[in-house]
C-alpha angles and dihedrals in degrees: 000000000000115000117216141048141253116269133173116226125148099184105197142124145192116194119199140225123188104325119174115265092257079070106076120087127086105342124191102291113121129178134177091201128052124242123270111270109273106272109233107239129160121249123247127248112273101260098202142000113272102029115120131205127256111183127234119263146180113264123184129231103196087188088063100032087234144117110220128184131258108205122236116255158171118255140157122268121245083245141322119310089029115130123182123248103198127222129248152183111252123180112242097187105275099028150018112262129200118235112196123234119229147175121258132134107265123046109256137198115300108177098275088278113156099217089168126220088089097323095102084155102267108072134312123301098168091095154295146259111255100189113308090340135084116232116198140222110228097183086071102022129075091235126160091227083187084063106020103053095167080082128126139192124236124137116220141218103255090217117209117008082217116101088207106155101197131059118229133358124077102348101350131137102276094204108139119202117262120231087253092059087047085061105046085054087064095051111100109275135153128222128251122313126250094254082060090049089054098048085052091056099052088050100062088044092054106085088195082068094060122107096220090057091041104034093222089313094101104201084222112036094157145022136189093228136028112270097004098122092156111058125022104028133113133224124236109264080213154318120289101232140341107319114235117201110230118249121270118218102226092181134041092236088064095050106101115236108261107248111180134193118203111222124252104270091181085245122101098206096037087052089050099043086046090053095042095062089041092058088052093050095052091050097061086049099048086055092050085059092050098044090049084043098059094042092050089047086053096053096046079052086059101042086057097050090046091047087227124208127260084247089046090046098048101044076050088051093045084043093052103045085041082052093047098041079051090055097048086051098058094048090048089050094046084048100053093044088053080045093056089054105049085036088052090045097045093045093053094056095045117117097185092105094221111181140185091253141244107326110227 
């Protein structure tokens, strides 16, 4: 008998660097299985005037088949009037998608999540532009008001007491967007700099950072600045609810087919030439699953007709997932590799300027 069950996981990404405007959305990244619940963690002191927070969040590493967590932190703005929508995991009927956070000068939709520090899920409450400056709320901000005086006090509603980290599916947030925040997602906005790219990047580098090493209590859940994972940064207090392994496919029949969506470049042809090669991807894919498929059906056949032992069984059933994890390797390999291309050819043609920010 096959061991296993059926799980749906398409484990693919698509990171962006400064894509138009017309770019963020849901973006490529596909899960079957939600994301762990947000850790609580306390926020680091501001480590400069005019830095602004960007809260911690669940990322996902399809190599690995786990989410890992990008830590909240403080990072300079694209420019001045620029506030930070974050991103966020929404359900779209057979799996979890990514929608990218981005810059832009009013507060969007982001799924309901109450990330804290002013993200109560509705908006943005840590503070406001006056003028070309950036006043902050202390009542929600870790601020030194002996140092920062453009500071101001206004306690906040603290929004939902759940630490759910999706919106929508089975258990999920079930706010829905207002005609106002589909609004705002049509102002002009860029997507994250290239200081927020980087601390991405070490993230998901970082094995501490996965799930599957923390169990949802990241040993860094926040830094004072992007990509400083060594001075500054603060620890979870805790997780914010009961940690669940993801699934693991054992067999190639239960391996979902790859069906990939090329991001919205702002360029028709472009769109159409991306998917294109996508679709062709995901066909020979989709070959390589029915082919192992096929090899693995033929040796439970004979197992049967052998009356094979529990030890023979079970060194069949440990041959067969190690075949199938390979599998999945090589395709995530062979999509990332496809990703660094179109990522590399799209960025070179973006005008929107995006920078790492202001050193400090």
């Amino acid at each position: 008998m096959r061991v296993g069950m059926v799980v749906r996981s398409l484990m693919f990404s698509f990171v962006l660097l400064g894509f138009s405007h017309g770019a963020f959305g849901q973006i490529g990244i596909s899960v079957g299985f939600g994301p762990p619940l947000l850790p609580i963690y306390e926020q680091p002191i501001l480590p400069a005037d005019g830095y602004l927070w960007a809260p911690g969040y669940w990322g996902y590493d399809y190599s690995a088949n786990d989410y890992y967590w990008v830590p909240g932190t403080w990072v300079y703005p694209p420019q001045a009037g620029y506030l930070w929508t974050p991103g966020y995991w929404g359900w779209g009927g057979n799996a979890y998608f990514f929608n990218q956070g981005y810059w832009g000068p009013t507060v969007g939709y982001y799924g309901g999540i109450n990330y804290g520090y002013g993200y109560g899920g509705v908006g943005y409450e840590g503070g406001r532009w006056e003028g070309g400056r950036f006043v902050y709320n202390s009542a929600v901000n870790h601020v030194n008001t002996a140092v920062i005086h453009n500071t101001y006090n206004a306690p906040v509603s603290l929004g939902s007491e759940n630490h759910v980290s999706y919106n929508g599916g089975r258990g999920g947030v079930e706010a829905r967007p207002t005609a106002q925040q589909e609004a705002y997602a049509k102002e002009q906005h860029v997507g994250p700099v290239a200081a927020q790219t980087q601390h991405v990047q070490e993230a998901r580098n970082n094995p501490e950072l996965h799930a599957s090493a923390n169990q949802g209590k990241p040993p860094i859940a926040a830094t004072a600045k992007p990509g400083d994972f060594t001075t500054g940064f603060v620890a979870s207090k805790q997780a914010g609810g009961e940690y669940k392994a993801p699934p693991v496919n054992n067999h190639a029949s239960e391996l979902p087919s790859h069906d990939f969506k090329a991001p919205n470049t702002g360029s028709a042809a472009t769109n159409k030439s991306y998917q294109q090669q996508l679709n062709e991807l995901s066909a020979r894919e989709a070959q390589d699953h029915q082919n192992l498929e096929q090899q693995q059906e033929e040796e439970h056949q004979q197992a049967t007709q052998k009356n094979y032992s529990d030890k023979q069984i079970q060194q069949m059933e440990q041959r067969h997932s190690q075949q199938t994890q390979q599998l999945e390797q090589q395709h995530a390999t062979q999509h990332q590799q496809m990703e660094q291309r179109q990522t590399s050819q799209t960025s070179s043609k973006s005008q929107s300027g995006n920078s790492g920010g202001k050193p400090h």
